[in-house]
VEXDO-974345 format. One record per residue (C-alpha): x negated, y negated, z. Coordinates in steps of 0.5 Angstrom, whole numbers, plus 500, padded with zeros to 3 digits. Each point is the difference from the previous one (the first is absolute). Last residue first. Layout:
N
XYZ
...
// end
This chain:
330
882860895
493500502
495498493
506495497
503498506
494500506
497495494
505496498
502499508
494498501
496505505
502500507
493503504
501506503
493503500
503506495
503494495
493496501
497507498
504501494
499493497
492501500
501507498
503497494
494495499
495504499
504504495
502495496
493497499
498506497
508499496
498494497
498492503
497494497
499494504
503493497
505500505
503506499
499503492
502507500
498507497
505505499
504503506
507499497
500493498
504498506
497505504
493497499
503493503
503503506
494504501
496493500
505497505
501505504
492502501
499492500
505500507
497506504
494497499
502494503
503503506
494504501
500507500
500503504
494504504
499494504
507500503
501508501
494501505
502494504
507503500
497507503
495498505
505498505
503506500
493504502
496504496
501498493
497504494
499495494
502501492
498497493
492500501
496496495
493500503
499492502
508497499
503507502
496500507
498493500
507498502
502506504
494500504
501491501
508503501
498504505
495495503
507495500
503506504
496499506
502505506
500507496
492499499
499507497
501498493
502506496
497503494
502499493
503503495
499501493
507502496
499506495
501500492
493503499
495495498
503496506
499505504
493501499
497493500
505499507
495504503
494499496
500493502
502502507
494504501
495496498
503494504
499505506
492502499
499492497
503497507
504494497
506501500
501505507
495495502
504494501
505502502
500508505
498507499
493496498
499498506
498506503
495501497
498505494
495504501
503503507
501507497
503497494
506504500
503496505
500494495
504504495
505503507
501492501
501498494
505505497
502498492
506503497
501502493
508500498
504504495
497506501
506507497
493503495
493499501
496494496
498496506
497506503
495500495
500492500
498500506
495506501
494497503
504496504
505505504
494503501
497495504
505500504
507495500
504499494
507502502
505502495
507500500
503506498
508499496
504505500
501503493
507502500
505506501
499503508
503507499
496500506
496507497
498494494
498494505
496504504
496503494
500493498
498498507
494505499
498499495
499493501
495503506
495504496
500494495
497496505
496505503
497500492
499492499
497499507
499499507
507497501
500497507
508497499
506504496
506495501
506503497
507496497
506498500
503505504
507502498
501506497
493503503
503499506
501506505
496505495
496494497
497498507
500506503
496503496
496496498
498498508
499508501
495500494
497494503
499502507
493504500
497494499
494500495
505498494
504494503
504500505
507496497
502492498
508501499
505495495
505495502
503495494
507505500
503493501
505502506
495505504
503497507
506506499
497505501
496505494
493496500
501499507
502508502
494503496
495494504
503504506
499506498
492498497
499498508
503507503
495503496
494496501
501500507
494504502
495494500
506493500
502499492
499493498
493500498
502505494
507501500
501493498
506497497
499495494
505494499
500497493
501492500
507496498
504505501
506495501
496496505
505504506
500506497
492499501
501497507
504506503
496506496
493496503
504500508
501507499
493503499
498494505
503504506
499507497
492499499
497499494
502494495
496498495
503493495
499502492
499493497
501497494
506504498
499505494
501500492
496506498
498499492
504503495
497506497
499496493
504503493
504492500
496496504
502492498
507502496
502505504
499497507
501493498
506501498
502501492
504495498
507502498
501502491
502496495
// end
């Protein structure tokens, strides 16, 4: 008889695979800070993403100098995971294609990914996909780089599952403070914060179909940042709410001490993580058929649920039965 099939093919066989990425993309915008966060990464095993930024990072009329210093840390010695990507001007600025050609042209082998903030629609978003592929194509860059996507102005809204739907996305991300702003006071300042950036209806909204379009499209949801970085229990109470109330996969961390809080309420629980290993070693014994546990039916949609569930715990670092990490890690 022939091997059992793995999960990956027996679970998802003719489907794009669905991105599997730390729970949390930590920002970092100064060169100081830049440093510090390749440091802790490689010292977490890569555990989190960490997102250099061009955008508030790069001091007025240094924006060059800042995009080559980014350049040298992605190349450099600090960048031992290959997990640092790049945020960029966005699209009204007059620095973005400036930022894409440095990034792909010095880094584009190595980046992990981009970040394109304030899209205003469907259409400018594509204009700026062109011309990182285009980029990409005159650097001999040969690979889709993956764009991140903030989710931040009405128009971003209005077209979500349009935007979506192009091509070389992997993530949707949602920006708070710039969505709040955009409401021209009509939306309080709370809302930029807990509880209200749950329950105020303009917010939730957006969030819903935000994290509705990615889902529907391949895409990780992404949530914003919590401002307050002296309190890492109200970063877990986001963090928690967030993917429990709205379905998100991923959180933005601003300081270090955000980030560990991030991981741990967007992983697994020990005793999920544990049926998942159960349920998916019982399935493997009868390749993937239906199974019988503990008196509960479970079949292959049940499989697929649980197998992202044991994926997710091994990428948070949690030690899996010895069974388990053998039979689906080995």
């Amino acid at each position: 008889m022939s091997a059992v099939p793995h999960p990956r093919d027996a679970l998802f066989a003719g489907e794009r695979a669905f991105p599997l990425l730390p729970a949390c993309d930590h920002y970092a915008g100064v060169e100081r800070t830049m440093r510090k966060a390749l440091r802790l990464q490689a010292g977490m095993e890569g555990r989190f993403d960490v997102t250099l930024d061009l955008e508030d990072g790069a001091p007025t009329g240094g924006e060059r100098e800042h995009a080559a210093l980014v350049v040298e840390l992605l190349n450099g010695d600090l960048n031992t995971c290959g997990r640092a990507g790049v945020r960029i001007h966005d699209h009204e600025s007059p620095h973005w294609r400036a930022d894409v050609t440095d990034i792909v042209r010095g880094a584009g082998r190595v980046v992990s990914h981009i970040t394109i903030p304030k899209v205003l629609s469907a259409r400018a978003l594509s204009e700026m996909i062109y011309t990182i592929q285009t980029a990409c194509a005159h650097a001999d860059v040969r690979r889709e780089i993956p764009l991140h996507v903030l989710i931040e102005t009405h128009g971003a809204v209005a077209d979500v599952f349009k935007i979506a739907a192009l091509p070389w996305l992997r993530t949707l991300e949602f920006g708070i403070m710039d969505f709040v702003s955009s409401h021209h006071g009509a939306i309080g300042a709370d809302a930029m914060e807990s509880p209200g950036q749950f329950e105020h209806a303009l917010v939730a909204r957006a969030k819903a179909r935000q994290v509705a379009a990615a889902l529907a499209h391949g895409l990780v949801p992404v949530h914003n940042v919590t401002l307050d970085v002296r309190n890492p229990g109200q970063v877990r109470d986001d963090a928690l709410r967030a993917r429990h109330d709205f379905g998100y996969l991923r959180m933005w961390s601003i300081h270090p001490s955000q980030i560990e809080p991030v991981l741990s309420a967007f992983a697994p629980s020990r005793m999920e993580a544990e049926k998942a290993a159960r349920v998916l070693l019982a399935a493997r014994a009868v390749r993937w058929g239906p199974v019988d546990l503990d008196g509960r039916l479970y079949d292959r949609a049940s499989y697929r649920y649980w197998w992202q569930v044991l994926e997710r715990a091994r990428l948070a670092g949690q030690a899996l039965q010895p069974e388990a990490e053998a039979a689906f890690f080995g």
